[in-house]
C-alpha positions in Angstrom: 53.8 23.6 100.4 52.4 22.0 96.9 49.8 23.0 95.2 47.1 20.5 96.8 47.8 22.0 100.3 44.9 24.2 101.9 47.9 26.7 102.9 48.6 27.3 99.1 44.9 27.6 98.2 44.6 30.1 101.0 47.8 31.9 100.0 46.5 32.4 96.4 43.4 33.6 97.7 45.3 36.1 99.4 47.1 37.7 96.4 44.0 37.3 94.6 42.0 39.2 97.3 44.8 42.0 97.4 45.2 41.8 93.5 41.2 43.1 93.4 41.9 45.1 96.1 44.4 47.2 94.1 42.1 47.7 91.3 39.2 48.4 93.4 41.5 51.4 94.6 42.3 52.2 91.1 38.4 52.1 90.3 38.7 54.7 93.0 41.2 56.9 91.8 42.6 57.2 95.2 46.4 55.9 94.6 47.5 56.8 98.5 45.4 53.8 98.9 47.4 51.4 97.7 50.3 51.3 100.0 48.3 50.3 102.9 47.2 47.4 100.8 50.4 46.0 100.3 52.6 47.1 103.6 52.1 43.6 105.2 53.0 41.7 102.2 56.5 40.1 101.9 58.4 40.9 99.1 57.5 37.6 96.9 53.8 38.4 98.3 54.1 41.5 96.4 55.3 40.7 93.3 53.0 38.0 92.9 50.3 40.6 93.2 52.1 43.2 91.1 52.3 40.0 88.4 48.1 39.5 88.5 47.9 43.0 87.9 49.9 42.8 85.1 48.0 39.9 83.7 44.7 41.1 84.0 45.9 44.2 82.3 47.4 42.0 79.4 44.0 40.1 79.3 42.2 43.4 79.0 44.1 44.5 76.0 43.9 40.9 74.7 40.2 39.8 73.2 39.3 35.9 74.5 41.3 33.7 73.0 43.9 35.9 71.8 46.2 35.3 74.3 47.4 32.2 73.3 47.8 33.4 69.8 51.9 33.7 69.7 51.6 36.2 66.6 49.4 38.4 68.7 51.4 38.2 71.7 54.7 38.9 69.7 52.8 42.0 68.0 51.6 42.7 72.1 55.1 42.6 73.1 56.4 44.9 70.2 54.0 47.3 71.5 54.9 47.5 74.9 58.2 47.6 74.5 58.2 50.7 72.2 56.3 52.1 74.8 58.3 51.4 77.1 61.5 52.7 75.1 59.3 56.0 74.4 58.6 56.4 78.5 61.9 55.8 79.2 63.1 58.2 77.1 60.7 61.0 77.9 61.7 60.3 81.6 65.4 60.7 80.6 66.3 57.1 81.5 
């Protein structure tokens, strides 16, 4: 399946579609909501929608433009990754 096929197009449309989905049910604030949306997705499915979410949320944080600024983007990364070191260590992992 290459990228000109109609069966990619409509597969991408599908992540997209469950990608807005998620946030719609985020919008929502009704998280129980989610697994529903995803329970018929295969694995790859999944993570390709986990991945959009994750990029919109990197846009969001990002102003236009910024993104494909690699000092802003390393500064980004810095970021996250402290936070991620403070989670984990809250969490005790």
């Amino acid at each position: 399946m290459g990228p000109s096929d109609g069966g990619f197009e409509a597969q991408v449309a599908k992540i997209q579609a469950r990608t807005f989905a998620v946030m719609l049910v985020a919008l929502d604030g009704q998280p129980q909501d989610v697994e529903p949306l995803l329970s018929d997705l295969s694995s790859e499915e999944t993570h390709d929608v986990i991945h959009g979410l994750a990029s919109m949320a990197l846009l969001s944080m990002l102003r236009r433009g910024d993104h494909e600024d690699p000092v802003l983007r390393a500064r980004l990364g810095a970021h996250l990754r402290a936070l991620v070191l403070e989670k984990q260590s809250r969490a005790g992992g």
